[in-house]
GUDRENKE-40208 format. One record per residue: residue in three letters; x, y, z of N, C-alpha, C in turn. Coordinates in nm, 3 decimals. Atoms other than C-alpha are relative to their C-alpha. Example, Ala and Ser with C-alpha at 12.3 -4.5 7.8 and 13.67 -1.06 7.14 Angstrom:
% residues 2
('Ala' (0.089 -0.119 0.000) (1.230 -0.450 0.780) (0.090 0.120 0.000))
('Ser' (-0.082 -0.119 -0.006) (1.367 -0.106 0.714) (-0.077 0.109 0.073))
% end
This chain:
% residues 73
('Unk' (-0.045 0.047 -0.129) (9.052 11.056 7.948) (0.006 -0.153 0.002))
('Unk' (0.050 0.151 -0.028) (8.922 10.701 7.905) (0.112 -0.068 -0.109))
('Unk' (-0.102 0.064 0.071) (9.135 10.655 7.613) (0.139 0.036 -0.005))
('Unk' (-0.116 0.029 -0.049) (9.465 10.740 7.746) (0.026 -0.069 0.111))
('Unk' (0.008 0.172 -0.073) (9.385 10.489 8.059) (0.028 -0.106 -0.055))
('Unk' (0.060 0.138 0.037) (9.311 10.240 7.793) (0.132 -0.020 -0.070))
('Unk' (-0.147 0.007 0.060) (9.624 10.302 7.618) (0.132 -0.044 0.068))
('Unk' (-0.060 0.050 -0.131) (9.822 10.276 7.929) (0.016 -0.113 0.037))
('Unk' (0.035 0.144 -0.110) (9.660 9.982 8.083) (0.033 -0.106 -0.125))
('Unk' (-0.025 0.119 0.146) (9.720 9.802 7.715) (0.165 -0.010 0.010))
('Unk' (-0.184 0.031 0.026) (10.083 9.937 7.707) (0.067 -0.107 0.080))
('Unk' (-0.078 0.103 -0.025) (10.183 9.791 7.979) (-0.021 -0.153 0.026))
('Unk' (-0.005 0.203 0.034) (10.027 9.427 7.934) (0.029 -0.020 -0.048))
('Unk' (-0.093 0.090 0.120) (10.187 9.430 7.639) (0.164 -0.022 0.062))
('Unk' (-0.116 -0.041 -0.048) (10.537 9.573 7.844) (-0.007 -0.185 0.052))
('Unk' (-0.013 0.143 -0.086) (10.440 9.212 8.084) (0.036 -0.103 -0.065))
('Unk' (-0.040 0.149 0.133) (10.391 8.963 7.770) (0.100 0.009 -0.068))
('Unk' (-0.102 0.014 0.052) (10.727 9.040 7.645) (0.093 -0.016 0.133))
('Unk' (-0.054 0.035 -0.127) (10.875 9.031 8.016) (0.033 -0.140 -0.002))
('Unk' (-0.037 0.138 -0.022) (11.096 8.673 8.027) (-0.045 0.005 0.162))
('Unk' (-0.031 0.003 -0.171) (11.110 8.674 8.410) (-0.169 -0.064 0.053))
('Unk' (0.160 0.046 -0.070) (10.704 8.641 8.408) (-0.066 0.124 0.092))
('Unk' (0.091 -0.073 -0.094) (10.461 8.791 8.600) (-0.080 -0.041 0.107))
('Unk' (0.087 0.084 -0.117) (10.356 8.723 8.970) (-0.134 0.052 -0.004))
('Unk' (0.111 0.068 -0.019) (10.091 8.656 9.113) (-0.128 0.166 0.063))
('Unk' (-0.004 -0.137 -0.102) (10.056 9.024 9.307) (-0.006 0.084 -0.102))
('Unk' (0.052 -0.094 0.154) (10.053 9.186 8.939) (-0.054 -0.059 -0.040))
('Unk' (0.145 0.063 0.063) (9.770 8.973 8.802) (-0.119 0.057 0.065))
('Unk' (0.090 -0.118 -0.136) (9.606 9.131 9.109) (-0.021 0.099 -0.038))
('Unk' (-0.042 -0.169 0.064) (9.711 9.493 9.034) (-0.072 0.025 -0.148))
('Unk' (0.076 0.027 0.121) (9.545 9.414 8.698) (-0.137 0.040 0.000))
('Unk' (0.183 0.015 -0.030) (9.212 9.278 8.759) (-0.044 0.112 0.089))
('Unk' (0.011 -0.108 -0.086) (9.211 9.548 9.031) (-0.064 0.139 -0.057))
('Unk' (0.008 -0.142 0.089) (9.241 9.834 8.754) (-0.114 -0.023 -0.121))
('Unk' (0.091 0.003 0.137) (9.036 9.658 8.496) (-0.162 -0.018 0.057))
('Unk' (0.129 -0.018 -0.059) (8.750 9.605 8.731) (-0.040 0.103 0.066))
('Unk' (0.045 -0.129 -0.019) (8.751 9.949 8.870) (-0.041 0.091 -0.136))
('Unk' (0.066 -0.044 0.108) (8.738 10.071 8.518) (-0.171 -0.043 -0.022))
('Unk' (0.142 0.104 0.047) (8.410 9.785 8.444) (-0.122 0.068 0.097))
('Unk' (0.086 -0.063 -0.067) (8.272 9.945 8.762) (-0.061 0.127 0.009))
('Unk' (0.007 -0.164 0.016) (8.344 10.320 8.668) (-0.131 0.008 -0.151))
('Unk' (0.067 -0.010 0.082) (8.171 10.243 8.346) (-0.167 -0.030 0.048))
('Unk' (0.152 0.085 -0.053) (7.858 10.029 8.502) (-0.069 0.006 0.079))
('Unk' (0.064 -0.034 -0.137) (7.786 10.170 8.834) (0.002 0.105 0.053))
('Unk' (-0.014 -0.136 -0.016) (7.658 10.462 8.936) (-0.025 0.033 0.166))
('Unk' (0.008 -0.083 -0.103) (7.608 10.663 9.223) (0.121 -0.037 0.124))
('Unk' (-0.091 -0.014 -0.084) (7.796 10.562 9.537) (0.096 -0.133 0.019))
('Unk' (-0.047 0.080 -0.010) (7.826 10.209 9.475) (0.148 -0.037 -0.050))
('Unk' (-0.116 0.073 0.046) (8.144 10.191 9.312) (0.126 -0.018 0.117))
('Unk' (-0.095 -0.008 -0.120) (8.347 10.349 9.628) (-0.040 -0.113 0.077))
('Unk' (0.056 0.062 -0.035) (8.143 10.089 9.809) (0.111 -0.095 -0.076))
('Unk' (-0.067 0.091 0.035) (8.276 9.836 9.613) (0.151 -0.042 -0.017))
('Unk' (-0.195 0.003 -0.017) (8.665 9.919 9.554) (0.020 -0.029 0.164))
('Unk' (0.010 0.020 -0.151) (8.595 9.938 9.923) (-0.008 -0.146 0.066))
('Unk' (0.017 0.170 0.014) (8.523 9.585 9.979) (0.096 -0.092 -0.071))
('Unk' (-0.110 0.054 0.052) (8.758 9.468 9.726) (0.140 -0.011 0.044))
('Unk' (-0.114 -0.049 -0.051) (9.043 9.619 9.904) (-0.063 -0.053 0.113))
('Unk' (0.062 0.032 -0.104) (8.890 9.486 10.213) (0.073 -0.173 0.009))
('Unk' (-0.041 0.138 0.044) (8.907 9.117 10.072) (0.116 -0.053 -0.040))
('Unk' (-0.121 0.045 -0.022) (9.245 9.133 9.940) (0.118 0.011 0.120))
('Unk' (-0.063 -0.033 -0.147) (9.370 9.269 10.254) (0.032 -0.164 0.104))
('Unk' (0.063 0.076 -0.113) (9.190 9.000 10.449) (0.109 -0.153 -0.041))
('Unk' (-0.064 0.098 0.068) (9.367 8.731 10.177) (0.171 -0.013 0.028))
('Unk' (-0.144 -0.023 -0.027) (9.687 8.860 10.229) (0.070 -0.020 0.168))
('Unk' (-0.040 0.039 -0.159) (9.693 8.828 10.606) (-0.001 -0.121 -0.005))
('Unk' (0.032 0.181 -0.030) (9.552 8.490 10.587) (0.162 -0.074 -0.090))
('Unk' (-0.120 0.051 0.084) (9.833 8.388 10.344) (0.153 0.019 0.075))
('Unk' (-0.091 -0.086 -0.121) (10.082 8.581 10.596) (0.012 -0.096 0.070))
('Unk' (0.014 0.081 -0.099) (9.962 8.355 10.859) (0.053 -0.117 -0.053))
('Unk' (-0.010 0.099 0.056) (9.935 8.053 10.641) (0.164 -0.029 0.022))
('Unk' (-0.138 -0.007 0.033) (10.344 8.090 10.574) (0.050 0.010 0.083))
('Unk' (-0.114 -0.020 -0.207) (10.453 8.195 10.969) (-0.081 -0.145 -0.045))
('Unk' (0.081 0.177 -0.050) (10.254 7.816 11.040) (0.106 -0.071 -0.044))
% end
């Protein structure tokens, strides 16, 4: 299971680093997102991990409004 994730999550960073066009800022996100839910699935047990994706998603939420705002201003 873990190593067709890992295969995946490799393919397509490699799919990005051949991408001319680049990669925003909103898929660097989407990234760290997946590679730290993995770090957490591996490292943390019991309830904390929902806890934590929970929060994470919380914070980029919160970032994304503010940035929202920032840009109407």
């Amino acid at each position: 299971m873990f190593s067709k994730l890992y295969a995946t999550i490799f393919s397509t960073l490699d799919d990005f680093k051949h991408d001319q066009r680049g990669v925003t800022a909103i898929e660097y996100a989407i990234i760290g997102v997946v590679i730290s839910a993995m770090v957490l699935a591996v490292f943390v047990t019991d309830n904390q991990l929902a806890t934590a994706l929970s929060n994470a998603m919380q914070t980029i939420g919160s970032n994304i409004a503010a940035a929202e705002n920032a840009a109407s201003s």
